[in-house]
GUKOLTI-170666 format. One record per residue (C-alpha): residue number from 1; residue in three letters; x, y, z. Coordinates in Angstrom, 1 decimal, decimal comma. Each point is the difference from the previous one (the first is absolute). Layout:
{NUM ALA {X Y Z}}
...
***
This chain:
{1 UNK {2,3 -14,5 3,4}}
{2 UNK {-3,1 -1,3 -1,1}}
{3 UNK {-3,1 1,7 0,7}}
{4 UNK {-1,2 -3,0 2,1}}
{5 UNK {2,3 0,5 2,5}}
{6 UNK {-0,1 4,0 -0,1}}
{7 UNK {-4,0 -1,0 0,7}}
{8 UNK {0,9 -1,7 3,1}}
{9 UNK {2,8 2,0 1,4}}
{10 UNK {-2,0 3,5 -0,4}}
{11 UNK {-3,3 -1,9 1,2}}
{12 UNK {2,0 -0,9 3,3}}
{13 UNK {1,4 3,1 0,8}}
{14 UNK {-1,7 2,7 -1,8}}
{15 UNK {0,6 3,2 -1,0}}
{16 UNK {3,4 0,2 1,5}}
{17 UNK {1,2 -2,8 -1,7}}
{18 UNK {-1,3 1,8 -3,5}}
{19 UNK {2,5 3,0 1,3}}
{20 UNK {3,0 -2,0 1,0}}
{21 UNK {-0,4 -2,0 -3,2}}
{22 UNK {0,9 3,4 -2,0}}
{23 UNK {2,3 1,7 2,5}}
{24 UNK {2,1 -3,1 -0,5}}
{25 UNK {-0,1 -0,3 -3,6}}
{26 UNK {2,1 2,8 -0,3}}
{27 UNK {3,0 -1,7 1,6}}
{28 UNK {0,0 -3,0 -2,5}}
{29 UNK {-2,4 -2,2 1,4}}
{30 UNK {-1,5 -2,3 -3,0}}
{31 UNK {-3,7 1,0 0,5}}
{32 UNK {-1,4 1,7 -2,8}}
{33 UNK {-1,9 3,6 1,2}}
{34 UNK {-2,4 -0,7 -2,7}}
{35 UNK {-1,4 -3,3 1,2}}
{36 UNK {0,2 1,5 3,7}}
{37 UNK {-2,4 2,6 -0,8}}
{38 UNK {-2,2 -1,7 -2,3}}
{39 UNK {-0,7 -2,7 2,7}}
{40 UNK {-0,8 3,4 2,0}}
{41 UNK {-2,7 0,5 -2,2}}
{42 UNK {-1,1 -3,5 -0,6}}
{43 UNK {-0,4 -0,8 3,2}}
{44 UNK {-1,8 3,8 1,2}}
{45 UNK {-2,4 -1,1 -3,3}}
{46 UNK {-1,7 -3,3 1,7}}
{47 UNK {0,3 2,1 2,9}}
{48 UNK {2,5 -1,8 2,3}}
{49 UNK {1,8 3,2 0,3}}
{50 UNK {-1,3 3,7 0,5}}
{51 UNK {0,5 1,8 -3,9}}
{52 UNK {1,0 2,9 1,4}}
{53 UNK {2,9 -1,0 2,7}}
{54 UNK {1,2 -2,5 -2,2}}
{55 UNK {0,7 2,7 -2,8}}
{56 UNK {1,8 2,2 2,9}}
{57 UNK {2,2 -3,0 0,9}}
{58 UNK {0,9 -0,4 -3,4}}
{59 UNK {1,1 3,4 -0,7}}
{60 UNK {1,2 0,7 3,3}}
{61 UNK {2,0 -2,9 -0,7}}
{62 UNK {1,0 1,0 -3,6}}
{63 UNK {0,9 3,5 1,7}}
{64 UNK {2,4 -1,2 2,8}}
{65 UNK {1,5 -1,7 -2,6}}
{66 UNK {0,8 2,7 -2,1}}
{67 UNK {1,1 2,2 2,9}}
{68 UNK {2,3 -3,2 1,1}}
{69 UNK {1,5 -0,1 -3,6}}
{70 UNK {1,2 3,5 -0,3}}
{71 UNK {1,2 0,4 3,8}}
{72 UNK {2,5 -3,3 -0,6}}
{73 UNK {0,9 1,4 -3,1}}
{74 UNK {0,6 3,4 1,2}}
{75 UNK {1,9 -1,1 3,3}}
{76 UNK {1,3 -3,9 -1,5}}
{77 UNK {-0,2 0,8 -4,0}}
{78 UNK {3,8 -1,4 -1,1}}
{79 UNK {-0,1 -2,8 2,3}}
{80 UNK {-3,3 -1,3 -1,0}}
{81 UNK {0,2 0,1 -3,6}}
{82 UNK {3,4 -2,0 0,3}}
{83 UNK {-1,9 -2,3 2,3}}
{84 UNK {-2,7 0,0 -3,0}}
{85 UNK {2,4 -0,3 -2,9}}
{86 UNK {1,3 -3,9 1,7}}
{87 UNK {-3,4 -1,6 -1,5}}
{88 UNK {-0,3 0,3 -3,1}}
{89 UNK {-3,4 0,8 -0,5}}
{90 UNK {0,0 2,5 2,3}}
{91 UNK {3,5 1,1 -2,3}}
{92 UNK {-2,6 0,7 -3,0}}
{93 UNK {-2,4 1,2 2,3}}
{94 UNK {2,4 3,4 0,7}}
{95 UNK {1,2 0,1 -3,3}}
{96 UNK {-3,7 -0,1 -1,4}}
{97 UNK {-1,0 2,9 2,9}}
{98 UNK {3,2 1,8 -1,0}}
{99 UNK {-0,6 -0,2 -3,9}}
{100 UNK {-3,9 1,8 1,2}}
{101 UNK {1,6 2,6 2,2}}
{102 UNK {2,8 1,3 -2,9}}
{103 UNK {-3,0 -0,6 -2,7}}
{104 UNK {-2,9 2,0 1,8}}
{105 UNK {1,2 1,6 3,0}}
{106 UNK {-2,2 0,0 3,1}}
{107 UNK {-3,3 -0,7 -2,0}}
{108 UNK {2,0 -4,0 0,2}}
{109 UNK {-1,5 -0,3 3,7}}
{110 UNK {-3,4 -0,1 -1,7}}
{111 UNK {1,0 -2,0 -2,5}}
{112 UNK {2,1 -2,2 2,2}}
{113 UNK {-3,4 -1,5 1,5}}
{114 UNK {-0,8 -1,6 -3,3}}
{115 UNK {3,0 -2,3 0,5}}
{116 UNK {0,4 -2,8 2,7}}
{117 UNK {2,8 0,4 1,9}}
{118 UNK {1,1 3,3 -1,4}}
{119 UNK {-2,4 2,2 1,6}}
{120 UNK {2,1 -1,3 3,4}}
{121 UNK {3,4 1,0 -1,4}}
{122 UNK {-1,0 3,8 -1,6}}
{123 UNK {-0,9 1,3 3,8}}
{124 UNK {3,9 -1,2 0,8}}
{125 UNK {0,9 2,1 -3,0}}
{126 UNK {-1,3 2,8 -0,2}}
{127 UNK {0,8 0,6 3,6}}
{128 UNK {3,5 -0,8 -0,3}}
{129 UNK {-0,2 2,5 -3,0}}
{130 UNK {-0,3 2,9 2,6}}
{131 UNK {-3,9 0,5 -0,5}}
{132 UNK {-1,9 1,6 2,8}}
{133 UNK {-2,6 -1,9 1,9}}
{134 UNK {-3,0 2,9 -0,5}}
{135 UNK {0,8 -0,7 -3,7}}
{136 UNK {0,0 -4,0 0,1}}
{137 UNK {-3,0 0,0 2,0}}
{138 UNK {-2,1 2,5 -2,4}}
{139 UNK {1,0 -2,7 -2,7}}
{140 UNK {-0,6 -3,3 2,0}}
{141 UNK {-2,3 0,2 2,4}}
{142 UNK {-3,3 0,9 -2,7}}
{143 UNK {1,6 -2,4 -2,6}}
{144 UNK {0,4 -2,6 2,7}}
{145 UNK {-4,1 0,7 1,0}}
{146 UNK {-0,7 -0,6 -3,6}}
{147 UNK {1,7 -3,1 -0,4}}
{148 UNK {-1,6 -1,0 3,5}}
{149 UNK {-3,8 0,6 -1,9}}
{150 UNK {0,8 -1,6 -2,7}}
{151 UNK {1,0 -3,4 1,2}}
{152 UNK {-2,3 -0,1 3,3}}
{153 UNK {-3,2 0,5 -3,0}}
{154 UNK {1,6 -2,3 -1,6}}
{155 UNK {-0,1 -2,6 2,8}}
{156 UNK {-3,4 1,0 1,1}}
{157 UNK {-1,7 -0,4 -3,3}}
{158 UNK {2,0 -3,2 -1,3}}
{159 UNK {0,6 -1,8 3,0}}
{160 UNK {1,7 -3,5 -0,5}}
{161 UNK {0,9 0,9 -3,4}}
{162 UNK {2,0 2,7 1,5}}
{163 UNK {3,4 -2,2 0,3}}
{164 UNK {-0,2 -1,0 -3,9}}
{165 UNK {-0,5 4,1 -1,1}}
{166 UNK {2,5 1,4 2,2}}
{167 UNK {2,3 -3,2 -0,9}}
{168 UNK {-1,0 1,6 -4,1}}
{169 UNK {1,7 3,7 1,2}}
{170 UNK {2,4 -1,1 1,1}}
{171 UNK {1,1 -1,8 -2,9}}
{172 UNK {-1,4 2,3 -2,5}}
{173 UNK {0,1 3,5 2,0}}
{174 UNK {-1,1 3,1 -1,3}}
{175 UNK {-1,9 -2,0 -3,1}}
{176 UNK {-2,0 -2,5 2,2}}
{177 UNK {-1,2 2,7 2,4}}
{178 UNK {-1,2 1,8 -2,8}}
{179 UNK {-1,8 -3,1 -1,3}}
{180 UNK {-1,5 -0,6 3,8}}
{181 UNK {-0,7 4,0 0,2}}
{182 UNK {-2,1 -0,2 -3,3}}
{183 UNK {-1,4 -3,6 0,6}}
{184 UNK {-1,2 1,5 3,5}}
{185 UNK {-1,3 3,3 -1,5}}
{186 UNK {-2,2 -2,1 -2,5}}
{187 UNK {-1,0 -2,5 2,3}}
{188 UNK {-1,4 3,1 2,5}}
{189 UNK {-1,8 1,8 -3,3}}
{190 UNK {-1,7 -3,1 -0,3}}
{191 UNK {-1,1 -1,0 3,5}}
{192 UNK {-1,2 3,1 -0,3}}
{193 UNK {-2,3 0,3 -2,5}}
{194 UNK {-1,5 -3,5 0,5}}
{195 UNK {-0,9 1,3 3,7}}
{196 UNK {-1,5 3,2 -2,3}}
{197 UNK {-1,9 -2,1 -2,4}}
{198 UNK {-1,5 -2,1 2,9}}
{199 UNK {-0,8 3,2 2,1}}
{200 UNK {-1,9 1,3 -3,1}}
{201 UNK {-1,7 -3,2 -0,7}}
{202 UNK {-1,4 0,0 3,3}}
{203 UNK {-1,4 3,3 -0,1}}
{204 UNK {-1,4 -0,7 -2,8}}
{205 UNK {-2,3 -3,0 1,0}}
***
Protein backbone atom coordinates (compact mmCIF):
# COMPACT_ATOMS: atom_id res chain seq x y z
CA UNK A 1 0.00 0.00 0.00
CA UNK A 2 1.53 3.01 -1.07
CA UNK A 3 1.92 5.81 1.13
CA UNK A 4 -0.36 7.97 -1.25
CA UNK A 5 -3.18 6.08 -0.54
CA UNK A 6 -2.33 5.52 3.29
CA UNK A 7 -2.33 9.67 3.04
CA UNK A 8 -5.69 9.77 1.93
CA UNK A 9 -7.37 6.99 3.77
CA UNK A 10 -5.96 8.27 7.36
CA UNK A 11 -6.67 11.98 6.21
CA UNK A 12 -10.43 10.94 5.76
CA UNK A 13 -10.99 9.25 8.77
CA UNK A 14 -8.37 10.00 11.17
CA UNK A 15 -6.98 8.72 13.96
CA UNK A 16 -9.17 5.72 14.05
CA UNK A 17 -8.37 4.66 10.89
CA UNK A 18 -4.35 4.92 12.08
CA UNK A 19 -5.69 2.22 14.88
CA UNK A 20 -7.70 -0.07 12.81
CA UNK A 21 -4.94 -0.07 10.25
CA UNK A 22 -2.61 -1.90 12.98
CA UNK A 23 -5.26 -3.84 14.95
CA UNK A 24 -5.85 -5.52 11.50
CA UNK A 25 -2.34 -6.11 10.49
CA UNK A 26 -2.06 -8.68 12.93
CA UNK A 27 -4.63 -10.92 11.23
CA UNK A 28 -2.78 -10.92 7.80
CA UNK A 29 -3.88 -7.91 6.28
CA UNK A 30 -1.06 -6.75 3.61
CA UNK A 31 -0.49 -3.27 5.09
CA UNK A 32 2.78 -2.76 6.34
CA UNK A 33 2.73 -1.25 10.29
CA UNK A 34 5.73 0.56 9.40
CA UNK A 35 4.38 2.77 6.66
CA UNK A 36 0.97 3.11 8.85
CA UNK A 37 2.75 4.83 11.47
CA UNK A 38 5.22 6.72 9.62
CA UNK A 39 2.33 8.39 7.66
CA UNK A 40 1.13 9.03 11.43
CA UNK A 41 3.97 11.08 11.82
CA UNK A 42 4.19 12.66 8.44
CA UNK A 43 1.16 13.77 8.41
CA UNK A 44 1.07 15.15 12.50
CA UNK A 45 4.52 16.94 11.07
CA UNK A 46 2.78 19.50 8.48
CA UNK A 47 0.29 19.49 11.03
CA UNK A 48 -2.81 17.86 9.45
CA UNK A 49 -2.97 15.61 12.44
CA UNK A 50 -2.49 16.34 16.31
CA UNK A 51 1.39 14.74 17.14
CA UNK A 52 0.32 13.56 20.18
CA UNK A 53 -3.08 11.56 19.34
CA UNK A 54 -1.66 10.29 16.31
CA UNK A 55 1.27 8.64 18.28
CA UNK A 56 -1.51 7.10 20.80
CA UNK A 57 -3.39 5.69 17.79
CA UNK A 58 -0.46 4.20 16.56
CA UNK A 59 0.61 2.42 19.56
CA UNK A 60 -2.73 1.84 20.76
CA UNK A 61 -3.09 0.25 17.57
CA UNK A 62 0.34 -1.63 17.69
CA UNK A 63 -0.91 -2.71 21.30
CA UNK A 64 -4.32 -4.31 20.45
CA UNK A 65 -2.53 -6.00 18.04
CA UNK A 66 -0.17 -7.63 20.10
CA UNK A 67 -2.82 -8.46 22.70
CA UNK A 68 -5.02 -9.96 19.63
CA UNK A 69 -1.99 -12.14 18.55
CA UNK A 70 -1.30 -13.88 21.76
CA UNK A 71 -5.14 -14.36 22.73
CA UNK A 72 -5.80 -16.34 19.12
CA UNK A 73 -2.77 -18.04 19.71
CA UNK A 74 -3.45 -18.96 23.24
CA UNK A 75 -7.27 -19.99 22.53
CA UNK A 76 -6.77 -20.83 18.29
CA UNK A 77 -2.75 -21.67 18.29
CA UNK A 78 -2.81 -25.25 16.24
CA UNK A 79 -5.47 -24.22 14.04
CA UNK A 80 -4.00 -21.03 12.98
CA UNK A 81 -0.62 -21.96 12.28
CA UNK A 82 -2.06 -24.84 10.01
CA UNK A 83 -4.19 -22.19 8.41
CA UNK A 84 -0.66 -20.22 8.19
CA UNK A 85 1.46 -23.06 6.97
CA UNK A 86 -1.16 -23.31 3.44
CA UNK A 87 0.87 -20.08 1.92
CA UNK A 88 3.97 -20.41 1.61
CA UNK A 89 5.32 -17.42 2.70
CA UNK A 90 3.58 -17.37 5.62
CA UNK A 91 5.12 -21.37 5.81
CA UNK A 92 8.72 -19.61 6.23
CA UNK A 93 7.30 -17.00 8.16
CA UNK A 94 6.64 -19.79 11.23
CA UNK A 95 9.53 -21.66 10.55
CA UNK A 96 11.74 -18.30 10.65
CA UNK A 97 9.75 -17.29 14.18
CA UNK A 98 10.22 -20.83 15.28
CA UNK A 99 14.03 -20.99 14.41
CA UNK A 100 14.16 -17.39 16.88
CA UNK A 101 12.13 -18.91 19.62
CA UNK A 102 14.46 -22.36 19.89
CA UNK A 103 17.65 -19.95 19.21
CA UNK A 104 16.94 -17.09 21.83
CA UNK A 105 14.09 -17.91 23.90
CA UNK A 106 11.56 -15.16 24.77
CA UNK A 107 14.21 -12.28 24.08
CA UNK A 108 12.80 -13.46 20.07
CA UNK A 109 9.62 -11.26 20.67
CA UNK A 110 11.95 -8.33 20.67
CA UNK A 111 13.79 -9.40 18.06
CA UNK A 112 10.85 -10.60 16.10
CA UNK A 113 9.88 -6.77 15.37
CA UNK A 114 12.97 -6.45 13.26
CA UNK A 115 11.46 -8.84 10.80
CA UNK A 116 8.26 -8.18 8.52
CA UNK A 117 5.85 -10.55 8.99
CA UNK A 118 7.46 -12.42 11.77
CA UNK A 119 6.96 -10.19 14.51
CA UNK A 120 2.99 -11.31 13.74
CA UNK A 121 3.64 -15.02 13.97
CA UNK A 122 6.14 -15.04 17.46
CA UNK A 123 2.87 -13.65 19.56
CA UNK A 124 0.95 -16.98 18.12
CA UNK A 125 4.05 -18.80 19.38
CA UNK A 126 4.95 -18.13 22.22
CA UNK A 127 1.48 -18.22 23.51
CA UNK A 128 0.80 -21.59 22.25
CA UNK A 129 4.11 -22.37 24.00
CA UNK A 130 2.26 -22.05 27.43
CA UNK A 131 3.67 -18.45 28.27
CA UNK A 132 1.71 -16.29 30.65
CA UNK A 133 0.17 -13.13 29.59
CA UNK A 134 1.88 -10.77 32.65
CA UNK A 135 5.14 -12.26 31.11
CA UNK A 136 4.34 -11.55 27.25
CA UNK A 137 3.17 -8.22 28.01
CA UNK A 138 6.31 -7.12 30.26
CA UNK A 139 8.19 -8.14 26.90
CA UNK A 140 5.91 -6.69 24.16
CA UNK A 141 4.19 -4.00 25.13
CA UNK A 142 7.63 -1.52 25.91
CA UNK A 143 9.31 -3.17 22.83
CA UNK A 144 6.28 -2.52 20.80
CA UNK A 145 6.34 1.47 22.26
CA UNK A 146 9.87 1.48 20.98
CA UNK A 147 9.28 0.33 17.71
CA UNK A 148 6.14 2.75 17.62
CA UNK A 149 8.96 5.93 18.25
CA UNK A 150 11.11 4.86 16.13
CA UNK A 151 9.10 4.71 12.86
CA UNK A 152 6.54 7.63 13.74
CA UNK A 153 10.16 9.97 14.06
CA UNK A 154 10.91 8.58 11.25
CA UNK A 155 7.82 9.67 9.38
CA UNK A 156 7.76 13.01 10.98
CA UNK A 157 11.21 13.98 10.14
CA UNK A 158 11.46 12.31 6.50
CA UNK A 159 8.18 12.69 5.33
CA UNK A 160 7.63 11.56 1.62
CA UNK A 161 10.79 9.83 1.60
CA UNK A 162 9.41 7.70 4.27
CA UNK A 163 7.96 4.86 1.83
CA UNK A 164 11.56 4.51 0.03
CA UNK A 165 13.47 4.05 3.89
CA UNK A 166 10.95 1.87 5.36
CA UNK A 167 10.73 -0.08 1.80
CA UNK A 168 15.13 -0.21 2.63
CA UNK A 169 14.22 -2.17 6.25
CA UNK A 170 12.45 -4.07 5.13
CA UNK A 171 14.65 -5.47 2.65
CA UNK A 172 17.81 -5.04 4.51
CA UNK A 173 16.42 -5.24 8.29
CA UNK A 174 18.47 -5.01 11.18
CA UNK A 175 21.53 -3.47 8.83
CA UNK A 176 19.48 -0.64 7.11
CA UNK A 177 17.95 0.58 10.37
CA UNK A 178 21.22 0.80 11.76
CA UNK A 179 22.34 2.84 8.71
CA UNK A 180 18.98 5.07 9.04
CA UNK A 181 19.61 5.21 13.03
CA UNK A 182 23.26 6.56 12.48
CA UNK A 183 22.38 8.65 9.32
CA UNK A 184 19.55 10.25 11.57
CA UNK A 185 21.87 10.62 14.66
CA UNK A 186 24.40 12.55 12.34
CA UNK A 187 21.97 14.41 10.59
CA UNK A 188 20.50 15.82 14.27
CA UNK A 189 24.40 16.59 15.53
CA UNK A 190 24.49 18.69 12.72
CA UNK A 191 21.23 20.60 12.54
CA UNK A 192 22.35 21.14 15.71
CA UNK A 193 25.35 22.85 15.72
CA UNK A 194 24.65 25.00 12.64
CA UNK A 195 21.51 26.38 14.81
CA UNK A 196 24.60 26.83 17.58
CA UNK A 197 26.92 28.48 15.33
CA UNK A 198 24.22 30.93 14.01
CA UNK A 199 22.95 31.57 17.64
CA UNK A 200 26.55 32.50 18.50
CA UNK A 201 27.08 34.61 15.51
CA UNK A 202 24.20 36.57 16.36
CA UNK A 203 25.20 37.36 19.69
CA UNK A 204 28.15 38.28 18.61
CA UNK A 205 27.16 41.19 16.18
Amino acid sequence: MEINLLMSIIEQYGYVAIFFLLWLGIVGLPIPDELVVATGGFLASIGLLDPFYSFLAGYMGVASGLTIGFLLGKYFGKPILQWLSKSEKMRHAVERSTGLLEKYGTTALCISYLFPVVRHVVPYLVALGGMTYRRYALLSYPIGLVWTIAFYFLGYVFGNNVEAIIGMIRQYGFYALLVVVVGLAAWLIVRKLIISNRAYRAKGE
